[in-house]
C-alpha positions in Angstrom: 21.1 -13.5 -9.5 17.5 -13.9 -10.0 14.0 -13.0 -7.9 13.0 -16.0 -5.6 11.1 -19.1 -7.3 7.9 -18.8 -5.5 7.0 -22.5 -7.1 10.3 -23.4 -5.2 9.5 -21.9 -2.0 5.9 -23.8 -1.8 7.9 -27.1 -2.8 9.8 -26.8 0.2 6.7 -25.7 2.3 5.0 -28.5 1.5 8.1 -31.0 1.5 8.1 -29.7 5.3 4.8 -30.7 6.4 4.5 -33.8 4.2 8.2 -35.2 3.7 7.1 -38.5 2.0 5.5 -37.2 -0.6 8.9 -35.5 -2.0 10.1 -37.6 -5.2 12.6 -36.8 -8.6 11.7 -36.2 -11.6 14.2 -34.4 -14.9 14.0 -31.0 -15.9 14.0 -30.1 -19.8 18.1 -30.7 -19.4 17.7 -33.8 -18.0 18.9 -33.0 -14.5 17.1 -34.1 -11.4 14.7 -31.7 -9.6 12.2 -31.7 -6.5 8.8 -32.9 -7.2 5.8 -33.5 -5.8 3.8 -37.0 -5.6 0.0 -36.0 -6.0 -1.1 -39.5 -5.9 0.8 -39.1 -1.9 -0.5 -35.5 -1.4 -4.2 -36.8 -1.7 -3.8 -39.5 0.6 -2.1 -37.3 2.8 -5.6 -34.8 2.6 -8.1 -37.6 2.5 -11.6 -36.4 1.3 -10.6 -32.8 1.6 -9.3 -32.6 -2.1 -11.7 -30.9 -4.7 -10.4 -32.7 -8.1 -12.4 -33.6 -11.7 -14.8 -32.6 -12.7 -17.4 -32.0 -9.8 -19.0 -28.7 -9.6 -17.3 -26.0 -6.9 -17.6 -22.1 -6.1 -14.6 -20.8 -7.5 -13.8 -17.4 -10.1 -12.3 -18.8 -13.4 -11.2 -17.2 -16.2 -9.2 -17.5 -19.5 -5.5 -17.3 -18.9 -5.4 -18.0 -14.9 -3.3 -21.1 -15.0 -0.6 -18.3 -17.2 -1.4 -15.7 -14.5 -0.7 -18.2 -11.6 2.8 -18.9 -13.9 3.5 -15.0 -14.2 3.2 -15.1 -10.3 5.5 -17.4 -9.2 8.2 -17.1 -12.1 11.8 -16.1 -11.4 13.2 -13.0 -13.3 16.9 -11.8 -14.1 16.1 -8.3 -12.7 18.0 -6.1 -10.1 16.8 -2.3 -8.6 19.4 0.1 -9.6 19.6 3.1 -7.7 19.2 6.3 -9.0 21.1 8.7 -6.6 21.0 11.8 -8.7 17.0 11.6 -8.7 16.9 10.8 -4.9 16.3 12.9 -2.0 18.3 12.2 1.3 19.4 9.5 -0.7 22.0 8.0 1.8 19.7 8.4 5.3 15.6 8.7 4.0 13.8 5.3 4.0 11.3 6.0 1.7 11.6 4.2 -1.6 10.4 5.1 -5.4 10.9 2.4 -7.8 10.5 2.9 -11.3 9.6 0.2 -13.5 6.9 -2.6 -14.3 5.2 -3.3 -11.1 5.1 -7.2 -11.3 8.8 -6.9 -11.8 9.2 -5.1 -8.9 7.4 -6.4 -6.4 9.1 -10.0 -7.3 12.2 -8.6 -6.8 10.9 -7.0 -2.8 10.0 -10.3 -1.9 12.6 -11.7 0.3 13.4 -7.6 1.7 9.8 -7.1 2.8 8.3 -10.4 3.2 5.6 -9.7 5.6 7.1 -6.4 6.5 4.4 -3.7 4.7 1.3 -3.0 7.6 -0.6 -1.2 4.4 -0.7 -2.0 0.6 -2.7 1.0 -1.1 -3.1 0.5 -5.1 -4.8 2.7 -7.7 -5.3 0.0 -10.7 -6.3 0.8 -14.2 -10.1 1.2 -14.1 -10.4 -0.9 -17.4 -12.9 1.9 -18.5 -12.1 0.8 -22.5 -9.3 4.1 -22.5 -6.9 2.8 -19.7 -3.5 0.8 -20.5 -3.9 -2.8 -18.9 -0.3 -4.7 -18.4 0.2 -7.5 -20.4 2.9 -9.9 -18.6 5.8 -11.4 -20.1 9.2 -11.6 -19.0 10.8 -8.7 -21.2 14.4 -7.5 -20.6 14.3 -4.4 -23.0 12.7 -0.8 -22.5 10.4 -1.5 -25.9 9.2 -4.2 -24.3 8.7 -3.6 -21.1 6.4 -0.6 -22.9 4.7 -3.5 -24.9 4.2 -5.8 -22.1 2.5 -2.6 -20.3 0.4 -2.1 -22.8 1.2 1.3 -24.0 3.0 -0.1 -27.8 1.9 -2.8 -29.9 4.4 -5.3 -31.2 5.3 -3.6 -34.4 5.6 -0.5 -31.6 2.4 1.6 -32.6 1.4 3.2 -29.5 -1.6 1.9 -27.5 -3.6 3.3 -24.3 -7.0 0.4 -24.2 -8.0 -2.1 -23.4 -11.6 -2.0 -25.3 -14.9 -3.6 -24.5 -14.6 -5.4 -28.2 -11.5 -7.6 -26.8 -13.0 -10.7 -26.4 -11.0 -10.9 -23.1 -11.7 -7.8 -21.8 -12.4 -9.0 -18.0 -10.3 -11.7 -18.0 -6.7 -9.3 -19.4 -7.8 -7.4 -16.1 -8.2 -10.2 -14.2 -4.3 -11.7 -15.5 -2.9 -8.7 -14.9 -4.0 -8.1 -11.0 -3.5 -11.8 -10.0 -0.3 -12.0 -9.8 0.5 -8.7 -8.6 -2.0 -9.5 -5.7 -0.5 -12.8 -4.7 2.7 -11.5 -4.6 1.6 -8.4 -2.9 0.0 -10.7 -0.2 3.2 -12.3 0.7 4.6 -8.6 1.8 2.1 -7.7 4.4 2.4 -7.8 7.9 0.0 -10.6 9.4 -2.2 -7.6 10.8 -1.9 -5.9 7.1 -4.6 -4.3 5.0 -4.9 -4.0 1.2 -6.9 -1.0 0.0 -8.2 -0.6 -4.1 -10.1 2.2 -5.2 -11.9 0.8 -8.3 -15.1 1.9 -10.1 -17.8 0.3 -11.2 -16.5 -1.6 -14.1 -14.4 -4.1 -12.0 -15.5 -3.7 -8.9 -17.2 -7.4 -8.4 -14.0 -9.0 -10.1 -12.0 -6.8 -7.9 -14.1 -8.3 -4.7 -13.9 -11.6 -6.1 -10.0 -12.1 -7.2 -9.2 -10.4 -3.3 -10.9 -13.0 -1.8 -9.7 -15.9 -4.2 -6.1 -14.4 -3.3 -6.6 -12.9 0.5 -9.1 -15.7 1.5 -13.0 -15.9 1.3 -12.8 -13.7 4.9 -10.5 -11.7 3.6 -13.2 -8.6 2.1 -14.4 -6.6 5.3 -15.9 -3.4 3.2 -16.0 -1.2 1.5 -16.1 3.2 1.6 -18.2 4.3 -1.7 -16.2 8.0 -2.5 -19.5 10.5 -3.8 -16.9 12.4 -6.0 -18.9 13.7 -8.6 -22.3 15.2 -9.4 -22.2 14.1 -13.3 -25.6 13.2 -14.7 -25.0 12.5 -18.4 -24.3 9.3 -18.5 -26.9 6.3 -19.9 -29.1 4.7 -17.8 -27.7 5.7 -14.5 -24.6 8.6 -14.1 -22.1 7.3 -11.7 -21.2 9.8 -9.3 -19.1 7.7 -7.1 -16.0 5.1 -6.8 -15.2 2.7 -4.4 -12.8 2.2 -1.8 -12.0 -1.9 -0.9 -10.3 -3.2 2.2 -9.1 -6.8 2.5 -7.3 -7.5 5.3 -4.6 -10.8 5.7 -5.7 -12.4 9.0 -9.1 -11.6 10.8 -7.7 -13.1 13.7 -4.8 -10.6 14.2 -6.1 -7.8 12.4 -9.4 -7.6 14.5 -10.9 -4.1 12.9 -10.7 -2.2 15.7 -10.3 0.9 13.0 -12.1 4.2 14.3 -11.8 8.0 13.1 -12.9 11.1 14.6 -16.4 13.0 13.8 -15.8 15.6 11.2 -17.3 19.2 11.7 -16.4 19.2 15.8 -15.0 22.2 15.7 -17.6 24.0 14.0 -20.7 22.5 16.1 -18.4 23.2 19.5 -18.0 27.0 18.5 -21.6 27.7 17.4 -23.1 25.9 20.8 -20.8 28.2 22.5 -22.6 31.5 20.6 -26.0 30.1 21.7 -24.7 29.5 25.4 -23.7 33.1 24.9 -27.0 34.6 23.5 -29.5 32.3 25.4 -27.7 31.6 28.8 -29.3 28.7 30.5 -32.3 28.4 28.2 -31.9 24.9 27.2 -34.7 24.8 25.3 -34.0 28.0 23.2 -30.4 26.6 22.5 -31.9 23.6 21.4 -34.3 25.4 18.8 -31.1 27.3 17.8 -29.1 24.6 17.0 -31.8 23.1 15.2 -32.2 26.0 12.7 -28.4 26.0 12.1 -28.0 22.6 11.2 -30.3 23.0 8.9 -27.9 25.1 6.8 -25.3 22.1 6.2 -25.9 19.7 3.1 -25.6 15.6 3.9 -22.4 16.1 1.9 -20.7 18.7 5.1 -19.5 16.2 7.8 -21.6 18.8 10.1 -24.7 17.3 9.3 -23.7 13.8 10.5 -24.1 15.2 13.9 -27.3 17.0 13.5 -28.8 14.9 16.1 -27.0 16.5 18.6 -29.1 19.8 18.9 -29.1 20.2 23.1 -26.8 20.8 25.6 -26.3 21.4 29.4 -24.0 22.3 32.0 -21.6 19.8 30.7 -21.7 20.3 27.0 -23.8 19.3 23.8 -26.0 16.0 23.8 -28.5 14.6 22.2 -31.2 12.8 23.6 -30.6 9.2 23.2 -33.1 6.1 23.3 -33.1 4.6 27.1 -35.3 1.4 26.5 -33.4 -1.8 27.6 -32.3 -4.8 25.1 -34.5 -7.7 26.8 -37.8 -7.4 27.2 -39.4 -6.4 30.6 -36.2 -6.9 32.1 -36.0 -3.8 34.1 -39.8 -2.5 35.2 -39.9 0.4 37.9 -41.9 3.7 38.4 -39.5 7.0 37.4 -40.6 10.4 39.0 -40.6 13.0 37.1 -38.9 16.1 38.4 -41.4 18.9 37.5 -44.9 16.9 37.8 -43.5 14.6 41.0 -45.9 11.2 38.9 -44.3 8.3 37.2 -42.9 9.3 33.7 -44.2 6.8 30.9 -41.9 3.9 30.5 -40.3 2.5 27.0 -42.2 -0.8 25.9 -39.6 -2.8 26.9 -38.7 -1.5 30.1 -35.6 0.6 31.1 -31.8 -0.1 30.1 -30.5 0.4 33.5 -31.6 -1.1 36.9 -33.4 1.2 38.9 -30.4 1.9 41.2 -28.0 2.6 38.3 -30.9 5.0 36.7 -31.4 7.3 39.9 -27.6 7.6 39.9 -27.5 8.9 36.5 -31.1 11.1 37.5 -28.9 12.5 40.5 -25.6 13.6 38.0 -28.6 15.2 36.0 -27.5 12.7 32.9 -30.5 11.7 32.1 -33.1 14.2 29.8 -36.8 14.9 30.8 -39.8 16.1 28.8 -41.7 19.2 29.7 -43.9 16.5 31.8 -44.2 12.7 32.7 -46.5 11.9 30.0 -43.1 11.7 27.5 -40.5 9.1 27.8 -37.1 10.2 29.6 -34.0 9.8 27.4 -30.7 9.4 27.9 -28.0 12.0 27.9 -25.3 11.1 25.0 -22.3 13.6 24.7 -20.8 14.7 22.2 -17.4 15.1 23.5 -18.0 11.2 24.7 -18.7 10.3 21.3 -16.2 12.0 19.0 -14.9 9.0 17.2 -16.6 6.2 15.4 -16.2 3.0 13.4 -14.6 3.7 10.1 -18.1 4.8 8.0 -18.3 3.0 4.6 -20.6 6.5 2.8 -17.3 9.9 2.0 -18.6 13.0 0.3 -14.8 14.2 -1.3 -15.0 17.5 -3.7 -13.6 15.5 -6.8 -11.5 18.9 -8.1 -10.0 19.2 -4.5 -7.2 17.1 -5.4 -6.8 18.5 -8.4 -6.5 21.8 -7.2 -4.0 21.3 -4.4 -1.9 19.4 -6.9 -2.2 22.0 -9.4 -0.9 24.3 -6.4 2.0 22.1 -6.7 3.0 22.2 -9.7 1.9 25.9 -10.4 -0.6 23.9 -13.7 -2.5 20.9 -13.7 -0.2 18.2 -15.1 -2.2 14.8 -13.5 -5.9 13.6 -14.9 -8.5 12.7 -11.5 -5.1 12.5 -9.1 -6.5 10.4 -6.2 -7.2 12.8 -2.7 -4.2 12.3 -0.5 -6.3 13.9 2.9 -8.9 11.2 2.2 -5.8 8.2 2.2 -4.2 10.1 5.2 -7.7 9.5 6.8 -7.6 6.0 5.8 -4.0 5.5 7.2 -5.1 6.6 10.6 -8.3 5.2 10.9 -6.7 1.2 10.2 -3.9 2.1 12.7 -1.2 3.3 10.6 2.0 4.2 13.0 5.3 4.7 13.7 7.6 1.7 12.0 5.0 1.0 9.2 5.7 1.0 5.5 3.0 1.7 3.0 2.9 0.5 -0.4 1.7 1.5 -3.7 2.6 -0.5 -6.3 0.6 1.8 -8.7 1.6 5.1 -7.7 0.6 7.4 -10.3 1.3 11.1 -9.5 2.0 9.5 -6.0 -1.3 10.6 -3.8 -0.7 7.9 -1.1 3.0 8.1 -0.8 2.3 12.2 0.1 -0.3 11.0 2.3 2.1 9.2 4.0 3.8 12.4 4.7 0.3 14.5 5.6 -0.3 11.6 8.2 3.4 11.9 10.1 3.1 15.8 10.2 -0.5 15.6 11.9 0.2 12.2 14.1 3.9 12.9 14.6 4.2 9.2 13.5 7.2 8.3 11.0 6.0 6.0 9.0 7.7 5.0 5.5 6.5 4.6 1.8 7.8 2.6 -0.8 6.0 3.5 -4.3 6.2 2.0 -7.8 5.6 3.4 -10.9 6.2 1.9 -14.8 7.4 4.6 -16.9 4.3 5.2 -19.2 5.1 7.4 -21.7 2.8 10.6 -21.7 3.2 11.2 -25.5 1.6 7.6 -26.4 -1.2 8.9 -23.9 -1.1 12.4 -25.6 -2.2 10.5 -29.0 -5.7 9.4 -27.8 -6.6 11.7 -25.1 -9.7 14.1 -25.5 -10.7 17.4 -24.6 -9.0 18.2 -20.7 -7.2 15.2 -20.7 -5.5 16.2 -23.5 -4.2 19.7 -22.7 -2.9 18.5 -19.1 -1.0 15.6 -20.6 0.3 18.7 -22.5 0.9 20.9 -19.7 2.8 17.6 -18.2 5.2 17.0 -21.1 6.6 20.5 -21.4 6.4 20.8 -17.4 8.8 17.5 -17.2 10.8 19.0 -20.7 11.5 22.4 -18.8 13.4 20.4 -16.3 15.3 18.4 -18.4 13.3 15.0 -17.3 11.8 12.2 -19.8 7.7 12.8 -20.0 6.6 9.6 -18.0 3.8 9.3 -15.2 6.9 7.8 -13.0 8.7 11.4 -13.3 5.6 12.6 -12.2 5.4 11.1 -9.1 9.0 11.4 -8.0 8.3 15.4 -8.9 5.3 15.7 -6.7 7.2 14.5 -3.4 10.4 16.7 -4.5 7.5 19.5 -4.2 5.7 18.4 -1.5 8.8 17.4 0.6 10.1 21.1 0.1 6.9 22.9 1.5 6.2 20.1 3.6 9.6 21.0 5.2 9.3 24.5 6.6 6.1 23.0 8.6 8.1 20.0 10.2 11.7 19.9 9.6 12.3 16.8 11.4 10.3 14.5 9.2 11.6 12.0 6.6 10.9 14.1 3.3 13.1 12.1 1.1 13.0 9.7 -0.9 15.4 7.0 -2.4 14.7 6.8 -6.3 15.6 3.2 -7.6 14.9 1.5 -11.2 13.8 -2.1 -12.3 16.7 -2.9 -14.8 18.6 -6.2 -15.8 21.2 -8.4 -14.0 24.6 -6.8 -13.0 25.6 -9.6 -14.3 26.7 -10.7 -17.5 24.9 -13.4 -19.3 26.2 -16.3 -20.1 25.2 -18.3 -23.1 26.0 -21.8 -23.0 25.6 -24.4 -25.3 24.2 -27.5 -25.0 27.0 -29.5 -25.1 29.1 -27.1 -22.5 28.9 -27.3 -18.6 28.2 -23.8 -16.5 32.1 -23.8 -16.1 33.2 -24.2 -19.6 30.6 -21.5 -20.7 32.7 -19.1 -17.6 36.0 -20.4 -19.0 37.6 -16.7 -20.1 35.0 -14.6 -18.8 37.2 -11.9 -17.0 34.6 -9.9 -14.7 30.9 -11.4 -14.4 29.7 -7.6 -13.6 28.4 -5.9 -16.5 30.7 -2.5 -17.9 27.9 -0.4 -17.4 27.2 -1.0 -13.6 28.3 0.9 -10.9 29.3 0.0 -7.2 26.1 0.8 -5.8 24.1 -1.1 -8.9 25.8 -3.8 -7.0 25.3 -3.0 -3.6 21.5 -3.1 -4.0 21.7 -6.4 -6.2 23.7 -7.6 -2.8 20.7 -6.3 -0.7 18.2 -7.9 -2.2 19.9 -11.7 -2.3 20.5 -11.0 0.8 16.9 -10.0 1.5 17.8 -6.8 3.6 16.1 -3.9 3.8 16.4 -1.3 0.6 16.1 1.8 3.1 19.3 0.7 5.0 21.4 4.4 5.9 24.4 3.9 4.1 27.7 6.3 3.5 30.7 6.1 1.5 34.5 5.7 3.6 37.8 5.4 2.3 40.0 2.3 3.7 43.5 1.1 3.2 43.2 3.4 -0.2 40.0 1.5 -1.5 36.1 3.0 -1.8 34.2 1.5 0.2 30.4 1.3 0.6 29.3 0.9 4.7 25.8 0.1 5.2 23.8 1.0 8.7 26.5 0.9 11.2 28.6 -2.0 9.7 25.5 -4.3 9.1 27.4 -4.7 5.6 30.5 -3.3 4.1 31.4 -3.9 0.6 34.1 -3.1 -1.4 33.5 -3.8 -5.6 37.1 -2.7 -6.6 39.2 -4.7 -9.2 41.9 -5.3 -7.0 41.3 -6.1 -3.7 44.5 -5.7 -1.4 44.9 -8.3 2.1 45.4 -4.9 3.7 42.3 -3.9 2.9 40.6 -7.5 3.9 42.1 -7.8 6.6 41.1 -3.9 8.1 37.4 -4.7 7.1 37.8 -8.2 9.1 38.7 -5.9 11.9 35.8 -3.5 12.3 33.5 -7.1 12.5 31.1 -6.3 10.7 27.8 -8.8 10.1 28.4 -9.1 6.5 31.1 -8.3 3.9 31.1 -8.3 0.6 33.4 -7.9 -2.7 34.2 -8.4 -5.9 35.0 -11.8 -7.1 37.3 -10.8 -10.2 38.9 -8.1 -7.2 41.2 -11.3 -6.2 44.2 -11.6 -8.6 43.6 -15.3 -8.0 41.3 -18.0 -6.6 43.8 -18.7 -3.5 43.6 -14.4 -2.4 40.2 -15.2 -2.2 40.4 -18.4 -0.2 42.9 -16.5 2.2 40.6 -13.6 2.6 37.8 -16.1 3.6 40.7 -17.2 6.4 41.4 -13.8 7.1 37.4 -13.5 8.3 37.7 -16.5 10.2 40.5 -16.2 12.3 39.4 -12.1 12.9 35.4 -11.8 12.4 34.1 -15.4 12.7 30.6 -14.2 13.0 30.7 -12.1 9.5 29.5 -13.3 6.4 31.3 -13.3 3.3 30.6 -12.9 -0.4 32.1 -12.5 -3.7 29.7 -11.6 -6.3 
């Protein structure tokens, strides 16, 4: 009951395209294993293998070799759900999962491999006052909190990660690599991974995306002008960054486009000046040009400022009509007013000449007061509406603030990240109906709302699965300053009021009970729940066995291999995730032959965790052939009511496959 081996899984990847170079070797118990023969694997790769010492481009950094460990270790780790703490908890297929993030998405890996279209992830800026994770394999709540960075080992709290480490670049560096190779294995082949970062990691963030994604992976970036600070030494950074790495360039081809902002606006004041000025062209034009000059370059108006004239078919501007090659096209144009040849662009006209008296005749082509000015082409505005995804955003940096403060009735969330600008981002890549999105950062859970703004303006239903560790806001309340401080204290008395622990994680899952509820009077039929789940230990009992004892003699006595503590549905989603399904599944509770009885989506999996499974019972599930079964292994009074319950499924439900956990 453990998280895949991801060391395992490339053994066999590569014992599949190069079987001879598959050998033994022991393991520390002296058992054989699968290894690999590098002295083969080179001669299998010729002169395409980079070894020694020879100089290569490559980032490097102290403690990558544990990082690539961290990465592709197992862990004894299950998701628990929470059902008290969920919304819609038995039909929504959103997910929250609270816990360490590396952790978690381990654990996701076999449910969503190559399942999520959009990873979105808000790291810790490593500003010297941020907590950065510090990866073991902990199995307690202290130190999951010490592996996170927010307690030291003798448990004194701790929120940085300070410019005087010696390792201040590379503890960042540790702590995404892993997280990013593993979160690379979840997305779709056409996926996307987006990072907002700042300026203190942004080139390791570029460079440890492409050492994971690929060196095509990077395809841009959208710099955020959030702020107008200017008290900072030698320059005052007023913006972030946005980063997109995609998976595959060949299936993700970046066809991503958005639409103009300030349409409306510009549509209804040309329609004042066709009102005022009639069929003046040229007053309309000296109109518009006088209002744009009212917008700042921040105002998405003023993008569009070019587009000051308009005619019978609507606003245009006049746009260049020279050809690409040289001379190619050469002919006389009449002018309409003067009846002589209008002066030509230098390197002739875009159009042949047919083509270009066609377009004079539709009157789509723009003419100066006289021939001695160049002729331009008509571009509309309602012909132009969207554009390529633009890499320069002016966002009000309180904006987000404010509407989350609305939320919550106080501000309870430091710089929350804007979820209109992510639900901007989700449609402009392609987001749509049947994607997941995942942040495995969530914070006060920005992009899983967003998620929700997108569906009620696209009519899309696409699903979120967020994760959150629980950081403590009273380790944070020790060393936060001025705002900060009093928000984090608006947070902890907010979350006390309700009877909840003071964590960022309870943040987040409050937010989308908010936003769900007002979000729900505007589009009742949208997925506004959310299934709340926690990182905890096995269901199962461990096992210590001495070195002299085989696995059998260490189980020799051992009643029930399911922990007190754990409920039916702890083991229903431990049974989900070994059988890599998916997490969101509907499921409902039924009562059969006098046993409780867990039904997943239809019959895709019924389960039954009692501690005394009846052959009426077996045999009834058998009936309803359902794809998988599962029960209880200590639910047999004996190893042969077991054996004939496997017999009961063969000679009723062949198809079905049966466990015992």
């Amino acid at each position: 009951m453990t998280s895949p081996d991801l060391t395992d899984a490339n053994i066999d990847k590569l014992a599949e395209l190069f079987p001879n170079v598959m050998t033994e070797a022991l393991d520390a118990d002296g058992n054989p294993k699968k290894a690999i023969d590098f002295d083969l694997l080179r001669q299998e790769l010729s002169d395409h293998v980079v070894d020694g010492p020879q100089e290569r481009y490559q980032l490097d950094w102290p403690g990558k070799r544990a990082a690539w460990f961290a990465a592709n270790a197992p862990i004894a780790k299950t998701l628990r759900p929470v059902r008290h703490e969920s919304v819609d908890f038995e039909t929504t297929k959103n997910l929250f999962i609270e816990g360490d993030n590396l952790e978690a998405l381990k654990l996701l890996q076999e449910s969503y491999l190559g399942k999520i279209k959009l990873i979105y992830i808000d790291p810790p800026y490593n500003t010297g006052n941020d907590f950065v994770y510090a990866d073991s394999f902990a199995t307690t709540k202290d130190e999951e909190l010490r592996r996170s960075g927010q307690v030291s080992e003798d448990g004194v709290p701790l929120v940085a990660n300070t410019s005087a480490n010696g390792r201040f670049h590379s503890d960042w560096l540790s702590m995404m690599f892993p997280r990013l190779k593993l979160a690379r294995n979840l997305l779709t082949d056409d996926g996307v991974l987006v990072v907002s970062i700042d300026e203190n990691e942004h080139a390791n963030l570029v460079n440890i995306g492409t050492e994971v994604f690929g060196i095509d992976a990077y395809v841009g970036e959208i710099v955020v002008k959030n702020s107008s600070r200017s008290d900072q030494r030698y320059i005052s950074m007023q913006h972030e960054y946005v980063v997109f790495f995609v998976k595959n360039k060949s299936v993700n081809t970046g066809e991503w486009s958005e639409k103009k902002g300030g349409l409306d606006r510009i549509y209804a004041a040309f329609k004042g000046f066709r009102k005022t000025f009639g069929e003046d062209w040229d007053a309309i034009h000296e109109a518009a040009k006088d209002w744009y000059k009212g917008f700042a370059p921040s105002d998405p108006v003023y993008a569009s400022k070019h587009y000051t004239r308009m005619d019978e078919r609507g606003v245009y501007f006049a746009d260049n009509i020279s050809g690409p090659n040289d001379g190619q096209y050469v002919y006389d144009v009449l002018h309409p007013a003067t009846g002589l040849p209008c002066k030509a662009p230098a390197r002739g006209w875009v159009f042949p000449k047919e083509s270009l008296e066609q377009r004079i005749v539709e009157k789509r082509i723009h003419f100066g007061p006289d021939h001695t000015t160049v002729p331009n082409l008509k571009t509309y505005l309602a012909s132009t509406e969207h554009q390529s995804l633009t890499s320069i955003r002016y966002v009000d940096g309180r904006a987000a603030s404010k509407r989350l403060a609305g939320l919550f009735g106080e501000k309870v969330f430091t710089n929350p990240k804007d979820e209109l600008l992510l639900k901007d981002i989700y449609k402009a890549i392609g987001v749509s109906s049947g994607d997941i999105v995942l942040d495995m950062f969530a914070g006060s859970g920005s992009a899983l709302h967003a998620v929700w703004e997108l569906n009620l303006a696209t009519g899309a239903e696409v699903h979120f699965i967020g994760i959150q560790v629980a950081e403590d806001l009273n380790a944070s309340l020790k060393t936060a300053k001025g705002a900060a401080k009093q928000i984090t204290t608006n947070a902890i008395r907010y979350l006390t009021t309700l009877g909840k622990p003071p964590t960022v994680s309870e943040i987040g899952k409050q937010r989308l009970r908010l936003a769900g509820h007002r979000l729900r009077d505007k589009a009742p039929m949208l997925d506004l729940g959310f299934r709340s789940l926690k990182v905890d230990t096995t269901n199962m009992v461990d096992v210590l066995r001495t070195p002299d004892e085989t696995d059998q003699q260490a189980l020799t006595g051992l009643e029930d291999s399911v922990k007190p503590d754990r409920t039916a549905e702890d083991l229903l989603f431990q049974v989900l995730l070994d059988w890599g399904l998916d997490l969101s599944m509907p499921l409902g509770t039924e009562t059969i032959e006098d046993h409780d009885v867990l039904v997943v989506e239809d019959d895709a999996l019924i389960a039954c965790f009692d501690t005394d499974v009846s052959p009426e019972l077996v045999r009834a599930i058998a009936k309803r052939e359902p794809l998988r079964a599962v029960f209880r292994d200590s639910g047999f009074a004996a190893d042969d009511a077991r054996i004939n319950a496997e017999q009961v499924f063969r000679e009723i439900s062949s198809a079905t496959d049966v466990k015992a956990i």
